[in-house]
BAVO-904724 format. One record per residue (C-alpha): residue number from 1; residue in three letters; y, x, z. Coordinates in Angstrom, 3 decimals. Example, Ala and Ser with C-alpha at 12.3 -4.5 7.8 and 13.67 -1.06 7.14 Angstrom:
residues 2
 resi resn       py       px       pz
    1  ALA   -4.500   12.300    7.800
    2  SER   -1.060   13.670    7.140
end
This chain:
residues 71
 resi resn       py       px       pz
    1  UNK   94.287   97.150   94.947
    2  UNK   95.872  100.716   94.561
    3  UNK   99.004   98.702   93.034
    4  UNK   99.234   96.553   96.153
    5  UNK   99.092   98.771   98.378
    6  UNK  102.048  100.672   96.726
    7  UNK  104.357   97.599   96.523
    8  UNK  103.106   97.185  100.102
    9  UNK  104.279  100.746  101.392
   10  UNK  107.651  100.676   99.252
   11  UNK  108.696   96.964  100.896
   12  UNK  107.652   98.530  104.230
   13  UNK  109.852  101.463  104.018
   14  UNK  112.511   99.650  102.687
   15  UNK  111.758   97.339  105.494
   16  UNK  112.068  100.426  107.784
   17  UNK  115.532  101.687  106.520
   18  UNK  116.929   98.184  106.640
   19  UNK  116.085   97.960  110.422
   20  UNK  117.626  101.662  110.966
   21  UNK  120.999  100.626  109.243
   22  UNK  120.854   97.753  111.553
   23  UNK  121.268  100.391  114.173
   24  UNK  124.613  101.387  112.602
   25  UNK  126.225   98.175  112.165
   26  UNK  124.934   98.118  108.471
   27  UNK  122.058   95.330  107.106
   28  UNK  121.597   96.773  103.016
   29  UNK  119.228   93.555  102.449
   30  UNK  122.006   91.161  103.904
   31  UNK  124.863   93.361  101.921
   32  UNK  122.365   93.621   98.681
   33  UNK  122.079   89.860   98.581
   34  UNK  124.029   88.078  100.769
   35  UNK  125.197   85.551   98.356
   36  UNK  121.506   83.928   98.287
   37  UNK  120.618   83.900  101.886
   38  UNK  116.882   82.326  100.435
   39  UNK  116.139   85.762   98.597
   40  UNK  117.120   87.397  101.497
   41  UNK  114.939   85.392  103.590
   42  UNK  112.209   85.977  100.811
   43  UNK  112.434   90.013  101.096
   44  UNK  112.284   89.457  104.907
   45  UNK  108.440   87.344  104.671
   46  UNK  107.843   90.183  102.293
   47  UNK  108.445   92.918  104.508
   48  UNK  106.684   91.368  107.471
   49  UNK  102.992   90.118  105.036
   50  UNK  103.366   94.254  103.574
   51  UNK  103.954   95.597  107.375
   52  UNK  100.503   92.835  108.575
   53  UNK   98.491   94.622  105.237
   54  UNK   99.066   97.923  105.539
   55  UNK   98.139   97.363  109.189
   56  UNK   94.922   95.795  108.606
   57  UNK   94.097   98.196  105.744
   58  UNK   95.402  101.106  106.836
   59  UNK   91.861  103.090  107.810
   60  UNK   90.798  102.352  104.435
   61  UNK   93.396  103.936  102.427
   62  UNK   94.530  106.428  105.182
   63  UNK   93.219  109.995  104.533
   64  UNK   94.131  110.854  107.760
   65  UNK   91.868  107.991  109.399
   66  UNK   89.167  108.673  106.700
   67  UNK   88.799  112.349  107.764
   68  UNK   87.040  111.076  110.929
   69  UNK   89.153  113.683  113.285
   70  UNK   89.711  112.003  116.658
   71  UNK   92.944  111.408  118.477
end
């Protein structure tokens, strides 16, 4: 599961930088891959099922959220 959850967190940063370049002007994923819009829309459903695991899972594998501090 360890190995999930780091291809999980890597797609959801890139995720996260994609969406900040968007900001600019700039889509990487779109500029990466362009040519085969299906890829692209692959990475995208990607992105979005490791952003919905990590967000289910999180407590577990969060340190922070395992230390039992409250907010």
């Amino acid at each position: 599961m360890k190995s999930l959850h780091m291809v999980a967190f890597v797609l959801l940063v890139v995720g996260g930088l994609n969406w900040g370049l968007v900001a600019f002007g700039y889509n990487l994923v779109e500029s990466l891959l362009g040519s085969w819009p299906a890829v692209v829309m692959v990475v995208y459903v990607l992105v979005g099922l490791s952003a919905l695991y990590l967000a289910l899972t999180h407590k577990s594998h969060c340190k922070e959220c395992m230390s039992g501090s409250q907010m």
